[in-house]
Structures are given as C-alpha cells and as structure tokens.
C-alpha positions as CSV (number, residue, x, y, z in Angstrom):
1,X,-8.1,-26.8,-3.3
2,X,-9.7,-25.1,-6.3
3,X,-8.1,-21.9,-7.0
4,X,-10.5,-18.7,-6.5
5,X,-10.1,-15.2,-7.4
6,X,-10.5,-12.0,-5.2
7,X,-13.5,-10.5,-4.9
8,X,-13.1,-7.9,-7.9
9,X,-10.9,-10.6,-9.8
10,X,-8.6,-7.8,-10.6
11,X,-5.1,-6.6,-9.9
12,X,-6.5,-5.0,-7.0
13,X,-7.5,-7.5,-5.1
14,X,-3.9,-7.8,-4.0
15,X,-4.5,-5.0,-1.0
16,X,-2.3,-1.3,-0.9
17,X,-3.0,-1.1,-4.7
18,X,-5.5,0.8,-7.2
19,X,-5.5,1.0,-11.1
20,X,-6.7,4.5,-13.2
21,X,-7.5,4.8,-16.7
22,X,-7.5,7.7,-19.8
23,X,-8.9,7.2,-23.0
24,X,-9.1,9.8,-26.1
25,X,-11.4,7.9,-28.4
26,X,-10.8,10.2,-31.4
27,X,-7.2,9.4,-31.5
28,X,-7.9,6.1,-30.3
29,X,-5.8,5.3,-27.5
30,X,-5.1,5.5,-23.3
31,X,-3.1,5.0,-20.8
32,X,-3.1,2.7,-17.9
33,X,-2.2,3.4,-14.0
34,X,-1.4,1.5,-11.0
35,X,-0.7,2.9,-7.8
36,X,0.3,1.6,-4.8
37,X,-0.4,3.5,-0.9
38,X,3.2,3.3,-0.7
39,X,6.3,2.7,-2.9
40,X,6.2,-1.4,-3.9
41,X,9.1,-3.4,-5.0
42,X,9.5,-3.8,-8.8
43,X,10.8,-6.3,-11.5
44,X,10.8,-6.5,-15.2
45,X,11.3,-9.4,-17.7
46,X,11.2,-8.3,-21.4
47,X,10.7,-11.3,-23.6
48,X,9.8,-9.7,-27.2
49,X,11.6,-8.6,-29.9
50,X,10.2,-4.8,-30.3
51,X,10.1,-3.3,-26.4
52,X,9.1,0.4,-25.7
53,X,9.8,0.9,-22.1
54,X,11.2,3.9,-19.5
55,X,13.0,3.6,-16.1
56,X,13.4,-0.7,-17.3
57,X,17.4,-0.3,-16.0
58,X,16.9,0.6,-12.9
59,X,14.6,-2.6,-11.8
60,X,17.4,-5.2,-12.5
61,X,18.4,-6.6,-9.1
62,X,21.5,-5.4,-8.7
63,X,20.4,-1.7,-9.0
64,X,20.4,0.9,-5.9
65,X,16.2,1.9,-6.1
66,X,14.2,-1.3,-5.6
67,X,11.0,0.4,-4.5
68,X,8.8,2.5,-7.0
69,X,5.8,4.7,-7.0
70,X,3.5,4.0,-9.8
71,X,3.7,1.9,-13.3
72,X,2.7,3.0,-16.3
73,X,1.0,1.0,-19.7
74,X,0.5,3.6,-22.8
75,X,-0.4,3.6,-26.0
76,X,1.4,5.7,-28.3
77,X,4.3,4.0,-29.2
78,X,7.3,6.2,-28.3
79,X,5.1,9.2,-27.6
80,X,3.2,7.2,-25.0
81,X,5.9,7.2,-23.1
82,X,5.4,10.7,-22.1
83,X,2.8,9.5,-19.8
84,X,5.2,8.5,-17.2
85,X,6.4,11.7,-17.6
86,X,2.6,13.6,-16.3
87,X,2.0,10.5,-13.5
88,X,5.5,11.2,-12.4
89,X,4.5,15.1,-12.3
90,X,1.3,14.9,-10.3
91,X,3.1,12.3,-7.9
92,X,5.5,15.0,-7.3
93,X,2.9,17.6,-6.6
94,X,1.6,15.4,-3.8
95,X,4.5,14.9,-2.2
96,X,5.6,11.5,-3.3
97,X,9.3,10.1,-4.9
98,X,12.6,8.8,-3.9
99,X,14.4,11.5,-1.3
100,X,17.5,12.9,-2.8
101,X,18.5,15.6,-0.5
102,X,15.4,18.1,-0.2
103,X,14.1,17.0,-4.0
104,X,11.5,13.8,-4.1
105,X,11.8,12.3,-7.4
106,X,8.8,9.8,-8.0
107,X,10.3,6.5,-9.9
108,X,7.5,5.7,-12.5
109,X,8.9,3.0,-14.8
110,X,6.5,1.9,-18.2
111,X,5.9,0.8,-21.4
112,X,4.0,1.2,-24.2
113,X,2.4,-0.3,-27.4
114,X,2.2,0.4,-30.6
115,X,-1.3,1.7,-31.9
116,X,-1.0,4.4,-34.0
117,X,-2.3,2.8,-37.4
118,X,-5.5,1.6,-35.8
119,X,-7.6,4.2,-37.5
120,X,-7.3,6.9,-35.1
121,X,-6.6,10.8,-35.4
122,X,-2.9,10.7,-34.7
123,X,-2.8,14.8,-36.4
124,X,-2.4,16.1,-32.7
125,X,-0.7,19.2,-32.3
126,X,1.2,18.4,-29.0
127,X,1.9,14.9,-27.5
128,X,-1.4,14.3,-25.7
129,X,0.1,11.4,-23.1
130,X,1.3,13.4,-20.7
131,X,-1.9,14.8,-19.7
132,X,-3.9,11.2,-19.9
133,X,-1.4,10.0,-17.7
134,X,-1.9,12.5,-15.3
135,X,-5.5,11.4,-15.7
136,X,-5.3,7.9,-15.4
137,X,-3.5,9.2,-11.9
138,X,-6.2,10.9,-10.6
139,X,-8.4,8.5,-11.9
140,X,-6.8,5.2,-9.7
141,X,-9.5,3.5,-7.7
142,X,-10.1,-0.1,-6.6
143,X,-12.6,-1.2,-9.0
144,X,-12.2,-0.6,-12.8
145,X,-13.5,-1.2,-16.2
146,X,-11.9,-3.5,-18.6
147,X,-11.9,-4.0,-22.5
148,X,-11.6,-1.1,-24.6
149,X,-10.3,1.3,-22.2
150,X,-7.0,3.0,-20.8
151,X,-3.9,1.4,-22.8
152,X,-6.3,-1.1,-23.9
153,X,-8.4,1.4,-25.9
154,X,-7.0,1.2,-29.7
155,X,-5.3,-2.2,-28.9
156,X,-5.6,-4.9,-31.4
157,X,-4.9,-8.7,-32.2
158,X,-4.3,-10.1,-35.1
159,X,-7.6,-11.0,-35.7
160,X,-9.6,-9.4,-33.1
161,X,-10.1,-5.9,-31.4
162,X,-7.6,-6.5,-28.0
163,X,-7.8,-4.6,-25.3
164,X,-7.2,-4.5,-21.5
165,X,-7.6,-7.2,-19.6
166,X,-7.7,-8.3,-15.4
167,X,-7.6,-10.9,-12.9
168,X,-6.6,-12.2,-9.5
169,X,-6.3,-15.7,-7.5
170,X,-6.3,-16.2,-3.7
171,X,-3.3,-19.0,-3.0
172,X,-3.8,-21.6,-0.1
173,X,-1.0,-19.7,1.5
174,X,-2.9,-16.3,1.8
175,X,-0.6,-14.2,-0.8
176,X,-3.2,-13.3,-3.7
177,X,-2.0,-12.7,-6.8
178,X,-3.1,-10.3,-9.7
179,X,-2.5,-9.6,-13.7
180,X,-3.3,-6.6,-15.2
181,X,-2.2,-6.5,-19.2
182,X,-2.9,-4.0,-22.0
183,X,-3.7,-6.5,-25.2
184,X,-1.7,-5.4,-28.6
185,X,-0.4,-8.8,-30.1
186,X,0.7,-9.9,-33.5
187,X,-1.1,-12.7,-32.5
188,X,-4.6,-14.7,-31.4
189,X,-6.1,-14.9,-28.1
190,X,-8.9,-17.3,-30.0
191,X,-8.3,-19.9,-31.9
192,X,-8.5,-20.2,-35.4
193,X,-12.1,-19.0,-36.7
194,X,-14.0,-20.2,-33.2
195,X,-14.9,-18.6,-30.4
196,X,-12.7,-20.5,-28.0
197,X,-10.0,-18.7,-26.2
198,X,-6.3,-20.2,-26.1
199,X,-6.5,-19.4,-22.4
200,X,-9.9,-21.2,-21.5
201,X,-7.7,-24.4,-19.9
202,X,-7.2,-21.9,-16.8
203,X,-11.0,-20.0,-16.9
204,X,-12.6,-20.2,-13.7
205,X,-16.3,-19.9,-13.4
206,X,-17.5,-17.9,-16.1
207,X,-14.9,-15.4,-16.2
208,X,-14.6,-14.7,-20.1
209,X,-17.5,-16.8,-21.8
210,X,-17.1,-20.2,-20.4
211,X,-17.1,-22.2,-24.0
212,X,-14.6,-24.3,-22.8
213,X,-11.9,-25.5,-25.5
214,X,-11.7,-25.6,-28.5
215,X,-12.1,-28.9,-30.7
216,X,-9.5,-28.2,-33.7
217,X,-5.6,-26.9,-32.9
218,X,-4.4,-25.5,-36.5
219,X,-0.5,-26.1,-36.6
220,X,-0.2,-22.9,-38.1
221,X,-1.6,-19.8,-37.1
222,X,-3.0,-17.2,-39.5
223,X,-1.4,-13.8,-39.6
224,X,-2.2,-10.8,-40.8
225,X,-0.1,-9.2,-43.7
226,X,-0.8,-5.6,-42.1
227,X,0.1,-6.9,-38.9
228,X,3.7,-8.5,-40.1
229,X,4.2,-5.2,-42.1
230,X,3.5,-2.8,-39.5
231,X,5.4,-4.1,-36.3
232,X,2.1,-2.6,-34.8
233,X,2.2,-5.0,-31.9
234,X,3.0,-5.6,-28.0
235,X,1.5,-6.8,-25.4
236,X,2.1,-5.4,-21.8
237,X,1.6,-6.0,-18.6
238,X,1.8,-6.3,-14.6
239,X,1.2,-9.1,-12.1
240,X,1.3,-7.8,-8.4
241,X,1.4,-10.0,-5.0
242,X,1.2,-8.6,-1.3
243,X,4.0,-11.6,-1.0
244,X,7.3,-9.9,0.5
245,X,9.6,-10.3,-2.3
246,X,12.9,-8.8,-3.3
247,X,13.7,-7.2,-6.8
248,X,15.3,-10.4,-7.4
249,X,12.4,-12.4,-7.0
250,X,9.9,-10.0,-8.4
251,X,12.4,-10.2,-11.7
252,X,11.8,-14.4,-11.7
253,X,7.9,-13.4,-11.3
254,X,7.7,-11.5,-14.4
255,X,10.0,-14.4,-15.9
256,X,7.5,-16.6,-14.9
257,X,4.3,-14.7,-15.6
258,X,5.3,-14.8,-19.1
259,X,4.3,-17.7,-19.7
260,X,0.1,-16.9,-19.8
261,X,1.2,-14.6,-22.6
262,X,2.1,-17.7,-24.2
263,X,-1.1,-19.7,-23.3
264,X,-3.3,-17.0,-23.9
265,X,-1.6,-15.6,-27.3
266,X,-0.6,-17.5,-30.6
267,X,2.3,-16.7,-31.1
268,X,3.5,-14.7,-28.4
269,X,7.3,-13.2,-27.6
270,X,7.4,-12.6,-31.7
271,X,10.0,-10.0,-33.2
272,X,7.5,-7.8,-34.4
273,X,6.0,-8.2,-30.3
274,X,7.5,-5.8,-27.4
275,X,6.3,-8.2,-25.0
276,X,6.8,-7.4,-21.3
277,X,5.6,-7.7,-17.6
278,X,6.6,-5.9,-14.8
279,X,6.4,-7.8,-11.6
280,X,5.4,-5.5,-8.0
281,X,5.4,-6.5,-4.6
282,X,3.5,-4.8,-1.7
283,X,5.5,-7.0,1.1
284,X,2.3,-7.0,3.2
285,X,2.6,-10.8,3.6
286,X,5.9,-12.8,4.4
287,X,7.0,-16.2,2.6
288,X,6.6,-19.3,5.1
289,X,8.1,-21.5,2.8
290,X,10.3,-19.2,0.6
291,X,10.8,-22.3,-2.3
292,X,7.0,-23.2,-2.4
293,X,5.7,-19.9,-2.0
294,X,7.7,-18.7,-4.9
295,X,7.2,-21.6,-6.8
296,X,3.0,-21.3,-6.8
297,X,3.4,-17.1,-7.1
298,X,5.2,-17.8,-10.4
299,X,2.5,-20.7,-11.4
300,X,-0.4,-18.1,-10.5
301,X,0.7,-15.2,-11.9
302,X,1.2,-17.0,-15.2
303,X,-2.4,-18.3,-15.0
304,X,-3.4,-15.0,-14.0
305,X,-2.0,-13.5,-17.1
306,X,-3.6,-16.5,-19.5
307,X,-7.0,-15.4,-17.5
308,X,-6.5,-11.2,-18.2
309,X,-5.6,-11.9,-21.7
310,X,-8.8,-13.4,-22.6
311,X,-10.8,-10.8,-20.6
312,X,-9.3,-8.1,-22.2
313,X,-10.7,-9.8,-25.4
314,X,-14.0,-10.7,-24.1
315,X,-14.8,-7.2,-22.7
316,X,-14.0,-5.3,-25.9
317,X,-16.6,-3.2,-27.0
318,X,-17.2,-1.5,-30.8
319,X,-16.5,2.1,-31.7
320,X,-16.4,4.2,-35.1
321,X,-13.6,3.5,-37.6
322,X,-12.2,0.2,-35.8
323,X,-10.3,-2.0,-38.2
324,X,-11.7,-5.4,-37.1
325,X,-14.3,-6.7,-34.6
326,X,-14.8,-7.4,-31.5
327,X,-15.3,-10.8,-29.6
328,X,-18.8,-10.0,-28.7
329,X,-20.2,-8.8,-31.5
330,X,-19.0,-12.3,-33.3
C-alpha cells in the first residue's frame, strides 16, 4: 500500500494538534508553536554536537511529568529561548499547566537555533522572543504556512536559504504521523550544485518539486568557511502521532525520526549542529500490534522528517539583506 499523506500534509494532520508562527523580519527571525487540545506525551533525542534546548530533563522516561502543554522552536540562539518563557505565560493566563497545589504551571519544553549572523538587526533593546512566542500562541491554527516563516524565518543551509518545513503520512494501521522541523544546518538539503533534494527517494506526489534524484553523489560535500567558523547551525524539530505511546517510546520515536535529518541533510548530527527532535503523542489511537506499530511509527516519522526538510527548502521565499538564495529563485 502506497503511503499517503493527511490532507494538509502537515503536523496537523495528526488530530488534537495546531501549529502558530511569529516572525520579526527586520531582525530576521521567529518562533514556532504547537499546541495540543490537551497536554500530549513527550520525548526528546538530541543527536548534535551544539544543542540549545529548555525543560529537555524532564522528558527522559524515567522522569515524574510525561504529559506537556505546548513545544516550542526559536530562533535566537540562547535568547530564543525566552519564547518558552511568553507561550508558557499566556498558557497560564488561560488556565492551562501541571496542578501543583492551587498553582498550574504549563510545561513548555524547546529549542532553538542559531541565527543571529544572518544579516538581521540583532541591536534590540529588550529580548524580543518572549512576546513572538506569545504570538506564535495565539496564532496556533490547523493549517499553516511554510518556508520562510516562524523559527524558519532567518534559517539557513549551507548553501541555501533553510527554512521551516512540514509533512504527514496516514499508516495502514490508522495512526498518522507528522514532522514539523525549523531548517538551520551546517549542511545541504540539495546536492551538490543541482536542484535535486537529498530527500527526493521518499517525495510523494509532487510535494517539493518532483525532479526526482539526482544523477552525480560527490563523496565530499562542500562547506562553507562562514558556516564552520560560526557554529551558526541546528536543525530542530517535532514528529507527532495520535498513536498511544509512553515517554519511553515517544523517546525511541525521536531516536528514530532522526534519521530523515540524515537523508534529507549532508552532513547532518555535525559538532557545529544542535540537532534535535522532540517526539509527542496525542494517545487518541491504541497500538494493535505494539512491535509493528512502533516499528512503522519510527520508519514514518523518519520519512516524514526527510519529506519536511526538503519542504522547508522548497518553500523559501527572498527578502532584503539575505546571505544566500533561495531554492526557487535558482
């Protein structure tokens, strides 16, 4: 059976959950939201070198809190992570967060990228991510843009403008499976000088350009000396099911999901990369065959990932005082 995607082909195809995004294009960066009905299970894998993340600790399996309310992808380096901090505000406001006595505290775990050399006006007087967190909040709907947008906004690639990226596949079984990701790597989504994206193996229908693959594989990639110098790099991400999972298993998803960042970006999981994925689970449909099921969640939400990476790409879009192209206009 040929897999399809949902019918947005994004992250919120998988039911209970939306996605908001903020951008400030002077300074040349966003955040990125998603928000489930109700609290979701969480994991986290962290595979590169150079990770930026909040609230990380608390999604290993053997910790107390294995539901949370909201993650969060920023740009801003260490200041983005201040975006949390305004989602996890406005969550309060409504009503939302873990019950400790008469105080709700909303658990918001994210991460960030680095994107503050990408020829943007960083001269702000206060941080500005805690107020385009709060909103990307208010901004969390069903359907959403992609490309240059929310923590994709000032992302780059080594030889491209990045981006943020999205897609989703229905399994046989019923669970559907998304990937959101905010695009910031040291390396290629294309390969070499051509067109062809690393990740056009898993492309279905017509989903990021439909060229197919590439004829030529160099051994060695090209990389940027700016890039290698600045440690201006990560890519970050989410893949979401409505399968019932535990922490546990939500941690083995994001294991497994990173392996689209490796067949979407060349080379992926670097030193100079904070590369990670946060795994949620909804619960709103049980496992029938717990070893299968898990088996083909992991296998789609890595080919989900592959399939967002390349969107992200392909949807990029121009603006004043970017450092290198975009996909389209090449």
């Amino acid at each position: 059976m040929q897999a399809k995607p949902g019918s947005r082909n994004l992250i919120t195809d998988v039911a209970g959950l939306t996605v908001g995004n903020a951008s400030d294009d002077m300074i040349k960066t966003g955040c990125t939201v998603l928000l489930g009905n109700e609290p979701f299970t969480c994991g986290v894998s962290v595979m590169g070198g150079a990770p930026g993340s909040r609230e990380t600790d608390l999604l290993a399996p053997d910790k107390t809190v294995e539901q949370v309310d909201a993650l969060v992808l920023s740009g801003g380096s260490a200041f983005g992570l201040d975006a949390a901090s305004g989602v996890a505000d406005s969550l309060r406001a409504q009503g939302r967060g873990f019950a400790v006595g008469d105080q709700l505290v909303p658990i918001v775990p994210g991460a960030i990228l680095f994107d503050l050399l990408n020829g943007g006006d960083k001269a702000w007087a206060s941080n500005p991510y805690k107020a385009l967190g709060q909103q990307a909040l208010s901004a969390a709907a069903a359907n959403f843009d992609l490309g240059s947008i929310g923590a994709g906004t000032g992302a780059t690639t080594a030889n491209l403008k990045g981006g943020l990226g999205s897609a989703s596949v229905v399994l046989p079984s019923g669970h559907t499976v998304g990937a959101l990701v905010a695009v910031n790597a040291l390396g290629s989504a294309t390969v070499a000088d051509t067109p062809h994206f690393w990740a056009a193996p898993f492309e279905i229908d017509d989903e990021f350009g439909s060229l197919g693959v590439s004829a030529t594989y160099p051994a060695d990639p090209h990389l940027p000396d700016t890039k290698l110098a600045s440690h201006a790099n990560t890519t970050i991400g989410i893949v979401a099911t409505d399968a019932t999972l535990t922490q546990a298993q939500c941690t083995r998803l994001a294991t497994a999901a990173h392996d689209g960042y490796a067949r979407a970006l060349v080379p992926s999981h670097t030193p100079m990369d904070g590369d990670l994925i946060f795994a949620a689970a909804t619960g709103a449909t049980p496992l029938a065959n717990p070893i299968a099921d898990t088996l083909y969640l992991g296998h789609a939400a890595a080919t989900a990932m592959a399939r967002a990476i390349a969107r992200a790409i392909f949807h990029a879009t121009p603006a004043e005082t970017d450092q290198l192209p975009c996909w389209s206009s090449l």
